[in-house]
C-alpha atoms as one frame of an Amber mdcrd trajectory, in Angstrom:
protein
 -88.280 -65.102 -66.603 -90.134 -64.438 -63.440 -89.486 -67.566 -61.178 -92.299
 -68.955 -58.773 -92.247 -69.562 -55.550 -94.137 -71.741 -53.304 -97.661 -70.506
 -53.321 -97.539 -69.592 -57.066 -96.128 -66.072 -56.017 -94.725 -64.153 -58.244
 -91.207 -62.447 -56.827 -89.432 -60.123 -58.629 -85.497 -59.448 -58.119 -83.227
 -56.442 -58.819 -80.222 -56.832 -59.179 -77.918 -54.573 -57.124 -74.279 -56.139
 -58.242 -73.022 -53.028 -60.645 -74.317 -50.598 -57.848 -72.653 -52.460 -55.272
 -69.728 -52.438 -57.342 -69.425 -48.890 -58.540 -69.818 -47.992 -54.626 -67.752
 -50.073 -53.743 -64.676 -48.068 -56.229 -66.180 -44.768 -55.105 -65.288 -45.922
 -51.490 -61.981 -47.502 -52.585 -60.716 -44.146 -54.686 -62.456 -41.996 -51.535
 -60.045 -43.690 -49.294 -56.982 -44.314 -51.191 -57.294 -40.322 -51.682 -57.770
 -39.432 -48.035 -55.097 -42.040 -47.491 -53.000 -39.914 -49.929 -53.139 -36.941
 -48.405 -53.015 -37.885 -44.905 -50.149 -39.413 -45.598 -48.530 -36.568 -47.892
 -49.494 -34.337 -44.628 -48.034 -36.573 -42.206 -44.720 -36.874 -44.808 -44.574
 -33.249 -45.276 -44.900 -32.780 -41.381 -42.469 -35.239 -40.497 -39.972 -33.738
 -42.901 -40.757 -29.835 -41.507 -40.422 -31.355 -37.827 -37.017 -33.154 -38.531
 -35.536 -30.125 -40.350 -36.430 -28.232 -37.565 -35.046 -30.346 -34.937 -31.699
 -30.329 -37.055 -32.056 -26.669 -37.147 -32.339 -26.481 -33.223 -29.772 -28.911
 -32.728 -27.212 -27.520 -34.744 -27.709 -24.080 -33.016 -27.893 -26.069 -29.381
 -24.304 -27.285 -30.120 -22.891 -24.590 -31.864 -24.046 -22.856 -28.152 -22.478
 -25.495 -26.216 -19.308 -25.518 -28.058 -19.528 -22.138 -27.156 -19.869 -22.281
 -24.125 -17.547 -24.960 -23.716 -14.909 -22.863 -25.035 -15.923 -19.979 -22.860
 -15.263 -21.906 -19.611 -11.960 -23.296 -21.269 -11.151 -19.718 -21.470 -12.185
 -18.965 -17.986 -10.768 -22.150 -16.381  -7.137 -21.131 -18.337  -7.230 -17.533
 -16.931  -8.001 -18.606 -13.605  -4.639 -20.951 -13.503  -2.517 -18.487 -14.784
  -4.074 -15.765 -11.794  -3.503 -18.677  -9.209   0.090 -19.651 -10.473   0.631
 -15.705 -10.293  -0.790 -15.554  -6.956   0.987 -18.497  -5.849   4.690 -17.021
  -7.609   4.029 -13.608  -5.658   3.566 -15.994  -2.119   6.468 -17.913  -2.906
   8.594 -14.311  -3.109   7.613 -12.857  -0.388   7.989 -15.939   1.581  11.448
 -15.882   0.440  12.268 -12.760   1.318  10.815 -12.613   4.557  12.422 -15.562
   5.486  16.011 -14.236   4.582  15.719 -10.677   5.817  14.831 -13.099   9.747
  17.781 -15.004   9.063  19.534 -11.726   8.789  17.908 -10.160  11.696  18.416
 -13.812  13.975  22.082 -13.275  12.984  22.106  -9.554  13.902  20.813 -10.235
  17.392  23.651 -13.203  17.665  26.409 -10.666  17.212  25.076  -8.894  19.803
  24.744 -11.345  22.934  27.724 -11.865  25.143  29.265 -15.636  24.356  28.435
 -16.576  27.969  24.891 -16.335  27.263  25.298 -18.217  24.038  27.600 -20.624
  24.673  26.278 -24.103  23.812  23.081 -23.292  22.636  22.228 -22.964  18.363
  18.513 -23.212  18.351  16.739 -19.708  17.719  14.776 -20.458  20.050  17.410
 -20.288  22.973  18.943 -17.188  21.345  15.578 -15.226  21.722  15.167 -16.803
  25.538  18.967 -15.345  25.993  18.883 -12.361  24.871  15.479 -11.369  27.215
  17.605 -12.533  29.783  20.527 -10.411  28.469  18.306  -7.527  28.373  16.754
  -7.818  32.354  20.927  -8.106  33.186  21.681  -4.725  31.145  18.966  -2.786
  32.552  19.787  -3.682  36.129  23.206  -2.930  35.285  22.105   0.793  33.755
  20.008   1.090  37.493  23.190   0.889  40.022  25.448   2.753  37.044  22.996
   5.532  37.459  22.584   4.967  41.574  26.236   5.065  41.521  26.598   8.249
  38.917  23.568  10.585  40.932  25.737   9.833  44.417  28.679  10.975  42.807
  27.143  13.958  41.860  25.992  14.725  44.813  29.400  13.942  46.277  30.551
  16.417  44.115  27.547  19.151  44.869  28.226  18.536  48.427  31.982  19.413
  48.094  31.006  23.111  46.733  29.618  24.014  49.410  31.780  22.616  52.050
  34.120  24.974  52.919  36.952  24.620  54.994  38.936  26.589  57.324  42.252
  27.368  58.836  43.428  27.029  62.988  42.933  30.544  62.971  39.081  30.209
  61.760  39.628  32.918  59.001  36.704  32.639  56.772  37.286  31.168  53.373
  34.349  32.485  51.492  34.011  35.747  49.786  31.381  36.638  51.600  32.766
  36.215  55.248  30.030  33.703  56.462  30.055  30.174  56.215  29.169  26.589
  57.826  30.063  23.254  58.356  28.002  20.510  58.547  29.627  16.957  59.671
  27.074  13.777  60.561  29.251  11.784  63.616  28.634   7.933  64.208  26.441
   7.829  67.113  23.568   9.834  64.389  24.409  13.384  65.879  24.416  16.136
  63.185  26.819  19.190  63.967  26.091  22.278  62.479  28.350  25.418  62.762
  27.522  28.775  61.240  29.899  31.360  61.285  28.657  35.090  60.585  30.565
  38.226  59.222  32.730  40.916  60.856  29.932  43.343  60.633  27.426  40.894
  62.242  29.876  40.660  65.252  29.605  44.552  65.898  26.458  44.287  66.225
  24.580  45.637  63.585  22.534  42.563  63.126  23.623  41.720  59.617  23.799
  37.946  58.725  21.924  34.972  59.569  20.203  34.584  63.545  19.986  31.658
  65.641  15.979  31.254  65.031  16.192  31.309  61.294  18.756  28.333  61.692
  16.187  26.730  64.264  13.022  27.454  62.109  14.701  25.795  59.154  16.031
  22.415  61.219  12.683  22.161  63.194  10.337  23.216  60.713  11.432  22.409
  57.003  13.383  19.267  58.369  11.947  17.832  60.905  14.891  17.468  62.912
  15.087  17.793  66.782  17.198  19.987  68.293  19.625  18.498  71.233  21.707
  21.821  71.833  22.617  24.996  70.506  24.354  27.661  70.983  25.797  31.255
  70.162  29.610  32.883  71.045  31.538  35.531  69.365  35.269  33.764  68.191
  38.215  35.943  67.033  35.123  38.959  66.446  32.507  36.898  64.404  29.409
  35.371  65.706  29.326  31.650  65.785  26.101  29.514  65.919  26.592  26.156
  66.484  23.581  23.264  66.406  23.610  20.067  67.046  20.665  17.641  65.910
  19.443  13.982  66.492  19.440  11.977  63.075  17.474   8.935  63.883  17.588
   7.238  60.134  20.663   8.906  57.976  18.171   8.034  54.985  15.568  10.297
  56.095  17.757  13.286  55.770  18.839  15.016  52.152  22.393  16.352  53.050
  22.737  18.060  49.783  19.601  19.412  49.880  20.156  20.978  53.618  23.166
  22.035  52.792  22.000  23.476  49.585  19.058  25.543  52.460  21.478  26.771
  55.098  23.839  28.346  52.243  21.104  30.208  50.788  20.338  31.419  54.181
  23.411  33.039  55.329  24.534  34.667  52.076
């Protein structure tokens, strides 16, 4: 029962197999367990994590379709404002364009055919009718030139007054004066006085209120004067050097001496 060994010892021997065994199982069972519920864990995780993820997804595209549509929406309102935009250009293009077409035609009707005679851009119509324009305003100048000398033609014949051989006064007032510009630039003036005047009561217009007036108002110069009685009225008559017939206002000295005798 007890074996020997070399050197007649006696060994003894347990035997460990059942032990072994059993521990063995216990280790076995210990880890199929924890390999049950690791893996149960890792199952239920995996399971929690996916329906989440489905969860999220389904809300992240439900968003996006969202906002898909949104920007459709957006994207279709912001055609229509720019076909609105672009309809309202379009009019107002139009109509601008016809109411120059009617204004072009306008200022046609109005230009002389000599100016537009040959030409159909707009372009020489607009150059035409600035030159029209310069030719109508020098035109309006001379008319009035010509119209203010007439008047003053006209002025100038009031208060010219003429008399007879017998130098009987013409104007109500018994005094007048003539006033005639010869060729060689010699201005006559003749004043003729009242009845009264010729007494000698001093009534009327004197000789230095005639010279103060051509000397100092007019800047003439004086060549001659002189003063005689004729038929019983006083007479002045003054003759002056016009160098430049320009210089001196006939209507206006006219308009002076018959202020000063009446």
């Amino acid at each position: 029962m007890f074996p020997l060994q070399r050197g007649n010892e006696l060994v003894i021997q347990f035997s460990n197999t059942s032990h072994q065994h059993k521990i063995s199982q216990d280790l076995i069972l210990e880890d199929y367990a924890s390999l049950d519920v690791n893996d149960s864990d890792k199952i239920l995780f995996t399971k929690s994590q996916s329906s989440n993820k489905l969860f999220y997804d389904g809300a992240a595209a439900a968003d996006e379709d969202n906002n898909n549509n949104n920007n459709n929406n957006n994207d279709s309102n912001n055609d229509d404002d720019n076909k609105k935009k672009k309809m309202v250009h379009r009019e107002i293009e139009r109509q601008r364009r016809k109411e120059m077409a009617t204004l072009y035609s306008s200022l046609r009707s109005l230009l002389p055919l000599q100016f537009i005679k040959g030409k159909r851009s707009i372009s020489d119509h607009m150059n035409e009718a600035v030159n029209y324009i310069k030719y109508m305003q020098n035109n309006i100048k001379e008319l009035g030139a010509k119209r203010d000398e007439l008047k003053k033609k006209k002025k100038l014949s009031n208060y010219y007054h003429h008399h007879d051989n017998n130098d009987k006064p013409t104007s109500s007032t018994n005094r007048y004066f003539t006033l005639h510009e010869s060729d060689n630039g010699v201005l006559g003036i003749e004043i003729t006085g009242g009845a009264a005047a010729a007494a000698g009561e001093e009534e009327g217009v004197t000789l230095s209120e005639i010279l103060g007036l051509l000397v100092e108002e007019e800047g003439l110069e004086v060549l001659s004067y002189l003063s005689s009685k004729v038929n019983g009225r006083l007479v002045h008559s003054v003759q002056c050097e016009v160098v430049n017939s320009n210089s001196v206002d006939l209507f206006e000295l006219r308009r002076k001496l018959a202020s000063l005798i009446q």
